[in-house]
C-alpha positions as CSV (number, residue, x, y, z in Angstrom):
1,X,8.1,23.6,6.0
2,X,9.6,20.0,6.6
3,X,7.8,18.3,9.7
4,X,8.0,14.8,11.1
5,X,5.8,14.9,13.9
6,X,6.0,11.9,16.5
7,X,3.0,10.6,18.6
8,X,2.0,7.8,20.6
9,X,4.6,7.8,23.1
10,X,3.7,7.4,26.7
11,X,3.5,5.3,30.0
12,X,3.0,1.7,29.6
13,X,3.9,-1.6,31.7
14,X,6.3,-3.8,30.9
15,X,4.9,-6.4,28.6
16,X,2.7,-3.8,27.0
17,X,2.0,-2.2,23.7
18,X,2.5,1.0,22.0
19,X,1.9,2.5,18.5
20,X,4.5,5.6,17.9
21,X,3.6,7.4,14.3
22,X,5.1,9.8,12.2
23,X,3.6,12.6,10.3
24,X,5.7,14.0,7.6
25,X,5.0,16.8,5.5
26,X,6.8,19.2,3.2
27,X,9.1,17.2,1.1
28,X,8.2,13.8,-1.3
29,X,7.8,11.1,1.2
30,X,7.9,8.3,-1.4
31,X,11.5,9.1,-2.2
32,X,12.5,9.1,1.6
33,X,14.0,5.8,3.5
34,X,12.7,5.9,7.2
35,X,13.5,5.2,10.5
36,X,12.8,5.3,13.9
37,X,15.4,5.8,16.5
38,X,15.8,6.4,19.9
39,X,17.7,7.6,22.7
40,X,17.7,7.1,26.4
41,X,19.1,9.8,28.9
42,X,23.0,9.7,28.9
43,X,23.5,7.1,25.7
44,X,24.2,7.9,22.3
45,X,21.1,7.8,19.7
46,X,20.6,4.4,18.4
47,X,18.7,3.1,15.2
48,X,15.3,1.0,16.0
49,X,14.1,0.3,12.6
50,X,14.0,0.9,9.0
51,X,12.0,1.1,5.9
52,X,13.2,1.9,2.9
53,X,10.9,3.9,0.4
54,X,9.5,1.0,-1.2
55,X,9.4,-1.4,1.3
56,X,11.5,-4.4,3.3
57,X,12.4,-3.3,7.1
58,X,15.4,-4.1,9.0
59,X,15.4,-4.2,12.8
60,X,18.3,-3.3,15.5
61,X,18.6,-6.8,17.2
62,X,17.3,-5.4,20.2
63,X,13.8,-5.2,18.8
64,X,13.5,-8.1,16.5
65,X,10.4,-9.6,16.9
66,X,8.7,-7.5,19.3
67,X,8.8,-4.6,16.7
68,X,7.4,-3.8,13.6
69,X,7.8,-0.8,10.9
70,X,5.9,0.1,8.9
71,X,5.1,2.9,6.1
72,X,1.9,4.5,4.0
73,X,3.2,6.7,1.5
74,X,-0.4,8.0,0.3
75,X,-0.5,8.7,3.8
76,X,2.5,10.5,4.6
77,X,3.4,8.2,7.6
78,X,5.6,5.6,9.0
79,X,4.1,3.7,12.1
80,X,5.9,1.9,14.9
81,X,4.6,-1.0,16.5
82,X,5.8,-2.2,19.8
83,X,4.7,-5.4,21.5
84,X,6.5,-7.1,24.4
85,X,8.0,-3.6,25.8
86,X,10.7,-3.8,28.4
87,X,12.0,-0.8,30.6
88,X,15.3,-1.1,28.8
89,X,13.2,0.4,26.0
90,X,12.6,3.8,27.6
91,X,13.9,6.8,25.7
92,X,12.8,9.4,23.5
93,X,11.8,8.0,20.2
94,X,12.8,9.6,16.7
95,X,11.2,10.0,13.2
96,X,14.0,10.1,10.7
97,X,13.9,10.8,6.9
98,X,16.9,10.7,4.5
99,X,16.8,10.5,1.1
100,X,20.9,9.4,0.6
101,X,20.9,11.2,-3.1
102,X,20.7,14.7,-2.1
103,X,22.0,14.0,1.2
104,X,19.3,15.5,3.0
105,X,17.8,14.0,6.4
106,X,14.9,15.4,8.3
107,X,14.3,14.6,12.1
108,X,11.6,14.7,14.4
109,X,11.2,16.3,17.7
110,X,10.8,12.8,19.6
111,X,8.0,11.3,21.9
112,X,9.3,9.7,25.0
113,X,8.1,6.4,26.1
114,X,8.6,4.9,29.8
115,X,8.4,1.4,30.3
116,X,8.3,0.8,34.0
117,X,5.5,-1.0,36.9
């Protein structure tokens, strides 16, 4: 009953734009911290971003300033804006949910995105 669903991922040039989203259903968003991660073929999963569930955002150092999270908890989703994209940003990108109280974390099933010419 849980789902985070990913979407946005795709082909884009380096320089370009992409927005990755999140769809969660089947547990109380609001109460959730969120994050994106990502992994590339062969490396170990690494965070992106955060957002708490109230707000603030912290960024891997990788991303800062090209980057942005973001979260709507009437709408059940937690966006990913990426400007500036390089091809060391290829990987499969991740829709996390933990709420650290119960212990319980939720994952998506991941949208690649490419970055290459």
């Amino acid at each position: 009953q849980v789902q985070l669903v990913e979407s946005g991922g795709g082909l884009v040039q380096p320089g370009g734009s992409l927005r990755l989203s999140c769809a969660a259903s089947g547990f109380p968003f609001s109460l959730y911290d969120m994050n994106w991660f990502r992994q590339a073929p062969g490396k170990e999963r690494e965070l992106v971003a955060n957002i708490p569930n109230y707000g603030g955002t912290k960024y891997a150092d990788f991303v800062k300033g090209r980057f942005t999270i973001s979260r709507d908890n009437d709408k059940n989703t937690v966006l990913l804006q990426m400007n500036s994209l390089k091809p060391e940003d290829t990987a499969v990108y991740f829709c996390n949910a933990i709420r650290r109280r119960s212990g319980n974390n939720y994952w998506g099933q991941g949208t690649p995105v490419t970055v290459s010419s």
